[in-house]
N, C-alpha and C positions, 0 to 999 in steps of 0.2 A: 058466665065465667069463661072465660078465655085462657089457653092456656100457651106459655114460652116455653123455651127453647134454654135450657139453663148451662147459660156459657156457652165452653167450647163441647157441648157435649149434644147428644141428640136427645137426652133425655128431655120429655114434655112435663111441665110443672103447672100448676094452679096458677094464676097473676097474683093471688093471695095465698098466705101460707098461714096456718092455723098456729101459733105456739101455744106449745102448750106446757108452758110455765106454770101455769095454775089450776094445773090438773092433779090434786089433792088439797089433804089439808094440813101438811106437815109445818106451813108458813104460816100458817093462821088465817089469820083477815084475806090475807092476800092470794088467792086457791079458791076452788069446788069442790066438793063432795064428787064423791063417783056419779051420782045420780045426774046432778046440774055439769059434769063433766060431757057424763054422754049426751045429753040434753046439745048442747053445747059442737061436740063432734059431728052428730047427725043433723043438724041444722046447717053446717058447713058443707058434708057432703051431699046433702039434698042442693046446697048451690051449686055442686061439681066443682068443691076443691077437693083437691087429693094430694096435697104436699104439708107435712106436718114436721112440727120441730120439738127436738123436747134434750135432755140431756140425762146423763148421769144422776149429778147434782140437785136437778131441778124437782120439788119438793120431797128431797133426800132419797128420791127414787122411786117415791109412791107414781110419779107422772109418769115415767114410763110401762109402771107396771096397771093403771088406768088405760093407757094409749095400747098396750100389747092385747089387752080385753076388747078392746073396742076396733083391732082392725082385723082379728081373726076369721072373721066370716070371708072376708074380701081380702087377704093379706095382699096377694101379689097386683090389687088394685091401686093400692096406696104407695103412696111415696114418703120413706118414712126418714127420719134425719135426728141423728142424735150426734152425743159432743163427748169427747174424751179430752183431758189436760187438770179437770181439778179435783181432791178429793172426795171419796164418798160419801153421803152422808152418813152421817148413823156414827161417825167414827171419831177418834179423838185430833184428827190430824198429826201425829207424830210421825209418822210411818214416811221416813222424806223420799222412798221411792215409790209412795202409794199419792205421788199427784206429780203433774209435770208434762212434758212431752215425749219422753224419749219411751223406746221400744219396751221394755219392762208394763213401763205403767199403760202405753198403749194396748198391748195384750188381753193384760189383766181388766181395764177397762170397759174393752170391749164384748170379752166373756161376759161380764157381769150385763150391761147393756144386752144381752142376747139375751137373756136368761130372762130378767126382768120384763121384756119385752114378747118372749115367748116367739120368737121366730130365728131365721139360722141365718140371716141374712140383712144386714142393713144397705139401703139403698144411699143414703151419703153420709156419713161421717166427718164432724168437723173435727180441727182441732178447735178448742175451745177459747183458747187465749197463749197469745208471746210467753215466752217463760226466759228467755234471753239466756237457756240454760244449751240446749239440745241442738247439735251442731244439724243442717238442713241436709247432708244426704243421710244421716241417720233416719232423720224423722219420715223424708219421702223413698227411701226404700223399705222402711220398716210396713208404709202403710201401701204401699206396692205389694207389698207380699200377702195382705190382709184381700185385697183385690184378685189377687192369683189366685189365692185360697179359697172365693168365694162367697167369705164373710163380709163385706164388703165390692157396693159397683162403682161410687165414684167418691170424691175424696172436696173438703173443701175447706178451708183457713175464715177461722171468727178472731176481730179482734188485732190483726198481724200488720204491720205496715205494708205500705206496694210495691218498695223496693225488696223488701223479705218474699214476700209473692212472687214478684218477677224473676225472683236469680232462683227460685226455689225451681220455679215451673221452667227457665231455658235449664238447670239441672239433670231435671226431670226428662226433659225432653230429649239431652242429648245420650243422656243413660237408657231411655227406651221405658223409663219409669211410669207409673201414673201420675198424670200433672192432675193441678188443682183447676176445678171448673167454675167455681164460684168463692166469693168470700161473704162475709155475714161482717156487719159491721155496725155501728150505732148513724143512723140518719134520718132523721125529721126535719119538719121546716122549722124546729125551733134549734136543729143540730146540724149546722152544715160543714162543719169546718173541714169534713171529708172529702169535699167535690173538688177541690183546687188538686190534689193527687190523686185520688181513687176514680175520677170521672174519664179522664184521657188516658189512667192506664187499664180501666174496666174496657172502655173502647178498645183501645190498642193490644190490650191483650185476651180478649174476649171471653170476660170473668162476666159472671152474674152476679150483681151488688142485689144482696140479703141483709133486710131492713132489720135490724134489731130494735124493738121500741119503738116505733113508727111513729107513737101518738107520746114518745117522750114522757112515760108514765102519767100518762093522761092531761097533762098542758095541754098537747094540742087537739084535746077535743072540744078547747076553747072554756068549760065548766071552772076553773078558777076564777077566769076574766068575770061570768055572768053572777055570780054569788050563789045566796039559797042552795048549799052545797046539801046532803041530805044527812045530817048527822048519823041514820042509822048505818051507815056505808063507811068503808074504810077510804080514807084519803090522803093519798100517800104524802100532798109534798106539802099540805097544810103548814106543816114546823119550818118547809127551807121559803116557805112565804112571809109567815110571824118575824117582822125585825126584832121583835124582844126574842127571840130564841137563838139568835146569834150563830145561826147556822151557816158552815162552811161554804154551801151552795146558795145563800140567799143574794148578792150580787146576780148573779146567771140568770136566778130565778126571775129577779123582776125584769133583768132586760127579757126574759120569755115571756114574760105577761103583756110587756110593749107590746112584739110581737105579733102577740095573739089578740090582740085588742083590735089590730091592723085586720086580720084575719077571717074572723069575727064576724067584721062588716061585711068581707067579702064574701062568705058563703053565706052568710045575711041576704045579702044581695041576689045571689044564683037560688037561694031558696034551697038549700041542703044541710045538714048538720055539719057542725066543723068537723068533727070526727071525719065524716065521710072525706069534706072537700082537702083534708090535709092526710089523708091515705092516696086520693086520685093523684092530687100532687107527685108524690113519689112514683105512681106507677106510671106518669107520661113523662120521665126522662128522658134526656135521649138514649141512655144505655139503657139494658135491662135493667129491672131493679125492681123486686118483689117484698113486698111490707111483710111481714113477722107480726102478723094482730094478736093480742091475748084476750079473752075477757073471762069476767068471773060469772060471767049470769047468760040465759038463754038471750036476753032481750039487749043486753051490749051487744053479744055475737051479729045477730040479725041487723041491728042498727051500722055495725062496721061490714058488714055485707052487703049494704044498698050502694057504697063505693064503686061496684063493677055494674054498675045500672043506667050511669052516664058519664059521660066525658068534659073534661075542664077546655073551654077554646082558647085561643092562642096569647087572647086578650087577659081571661082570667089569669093562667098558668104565668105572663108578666106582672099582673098585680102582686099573686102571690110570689113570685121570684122575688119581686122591689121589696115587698112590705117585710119580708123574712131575710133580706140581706143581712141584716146585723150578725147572723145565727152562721153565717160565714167565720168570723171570731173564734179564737180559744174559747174555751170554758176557764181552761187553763194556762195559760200564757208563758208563764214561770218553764213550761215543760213541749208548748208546742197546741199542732191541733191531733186532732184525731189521727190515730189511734193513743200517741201518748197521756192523756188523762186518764185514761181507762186504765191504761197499761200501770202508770202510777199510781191511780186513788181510786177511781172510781167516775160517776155520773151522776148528775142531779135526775134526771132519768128512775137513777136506782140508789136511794137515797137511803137504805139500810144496808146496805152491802157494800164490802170494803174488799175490793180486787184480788189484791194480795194475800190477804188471809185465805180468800175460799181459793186460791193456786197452789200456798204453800203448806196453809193450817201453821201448826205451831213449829215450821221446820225452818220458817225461809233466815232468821240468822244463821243456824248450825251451817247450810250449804254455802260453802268455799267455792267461788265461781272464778275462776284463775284468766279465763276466756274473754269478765266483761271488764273492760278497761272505763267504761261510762255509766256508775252505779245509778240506783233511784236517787232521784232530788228528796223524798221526802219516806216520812216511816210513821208508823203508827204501835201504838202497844199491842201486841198481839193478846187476840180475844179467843176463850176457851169454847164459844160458840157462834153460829152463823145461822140468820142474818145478825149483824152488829149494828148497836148505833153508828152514827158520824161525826163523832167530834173532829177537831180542824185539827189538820195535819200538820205534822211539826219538820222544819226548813233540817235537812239533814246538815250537821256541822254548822 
């Protein structure tokens, strides 16, 4: 394991960063037991990772309070990263200043995160997602002061476009604030539509690009393309596969299986698992750029860790460019590329989870936003719990 340089900051990170999404079992299928958690944790850090991701939100907070258990022996060894902006779990969502961005719910957020967590100090905080709500010297002096305070040592944006990043961080900079050193963002070979902005201004403004989904909720570990899926296992994008199920994401999906079909061959070829050869991918950018891996089991973890064992040569790293171009493309067209689908609906990626809901819970009509002059394109009925299905989203007006 080798370890970067995260952004403009001197802090050193793992090349791979643990998420830990599925560190309980509040989600169901999709989670570990504490047991296969720590299972899971100590097999990473036996590789010499030490940068880990979890959130609030993320299985309604059992993960963090899993991940507080398990880095206690070692705390100030770890590098630990959670996310404030959406509601808590456990909760009804009504509470329209108990999610968002702004200084209130930041506070609050973060208490709770400490607590769960059991230590006095988070080593980066993101924000979690746009809220097109929270005016930007708000949100970077609020979390300045979190920094001063010691609650907090550096600060990073999931989810935010690069023009919002960039005015956020010359802001920041000219007020003497703390700027943002990294952003988190969704990107696979089967998810490009981020590189055309986020590549030359990760360059040019020397952000660490944080791979959200890396393996695209498992596409790109290539197991749709091969079949023989193991029915005893949970799989998530089976329905946005199935044309009789009429799923909003099933277009995307199958140009991802093109893709992956391309793919396929090529770590066919090198003699690696796809899994592995579409993590390496990401980590020989030109920018920095650290994959966000999840898994549910001791033997995924281990299997997505032989990735930092060899290197893709110049030849491969163009196959896979060419054969993954399509994935340049919207998801969503209608709205743009990355970060807007997110921002408005969601990811085939994360094909139970509807954006807006777990931002706003049951609040986001009541809030009178005077500021956005360019509403969402589209809207969904709001759902009394999270994760939701995904039915198709309806064309607003």
């Amino acid at each position: 394991m080798k370890y970067k340089l995260l952004g403009r900051s001197g802090l050193r990170v793992s090349e791979l960063c643990l998420g830990c999404a599925t560190f309980g079992v509040n989600w169901g299928p999709i989670g570990s037991d504490k047991r296969e958690s720590g299972r899971i944790f100590d097999a990473f850090v036996e590789a010499g990772g030490n940068f880990f991701d979890t959130s609030n939100r993320y299985q309604e907070g059992q993960s963090e309070q899993f991940l507080g258990t398990f880095i206690q022996p070692e705390r100030d060894r770890y590098v630990v990263a959670t996310k404030y902006s959406l509601h808590d779990g456990m909760t009804d969502g009504r509470d329209p200043n108990g999610c968002g961005n702004h200084r209130k719910n930041l506070v609050r957020s973060v208490e709770g995160s400490l607590r769960r967590l059991g230590t006095d100090y988070l080593d980066l905080l993101w924000v979690h997602i746009y809220d097109y709500t929270t005016p930007i010297d708000e949100m970077m002096r609020a979390l300045d002061d979190l920094v001063r305070q010691g609650k907090v040592h550096y600060v990073g944006a999931s989810n935010f476009p690069a023009w919002w990043m960039a005015k956020a961080n010359t802001l920041a900079d000219f007020h003497g604030w703390t700027p943002f050193v990294a952003t988190q963002l969704e990107y696979s070979i089967v998810e490009r539509s981020c590189e055309p902005e986020f590549l030359p201004f990760a360059h040019e403004m020397d952000i660490a690009l944080v791979a959200w989904s890396p393996l695209a909720g498992g596409m790109a570990t290539g197991k749709y393309n091969r079949g023989d899926l193991d029915p005893s296992q949970p799989q998530r994008l089976t329905d946005e596969i199935d044309a009789q199920k009429r799923h909003y994401w099933h277009a995307m999906t199958a140009r991802n299986l093109r893709i992956m079909e391309q793919v396929n061959q090529i770590a066919d070829e090198i003699g690696r698992p796809t899994a592995q050869v579409s993590l390496r991918w990401l980590m020989q950018q030109k920018v920095v750029t650290l994959p966000i891996f999840s898994a549910r089991t001791l033997e995924q973890a281990q299997e997505n860790l032989g990735c930092v064992d060899f290197e893709l040569t110049a030849e491969q790293m163009q196959a896979l460019t060419d054969a993954s171009s399509p994935a340049i493309g919207s998801i969503m067209p209608q709205v743009g590329p990355y970060p807007y689908p997110m921002l408005e609906y969601g990811s085939p990626a994360l094909p139970e989870f509807y954006s807006r809901y777990l931002l706003f819970g049951q609040v986001e009509q009541q809030i009178v936003n005077h500021r956005r002059v360019f509403p969402y394109q589209y809207h969904r009925q709001p759902q009394a719990t999270a994760p939701v299905d995904d039915p198709v989203p309806q064309l607003v007006g």
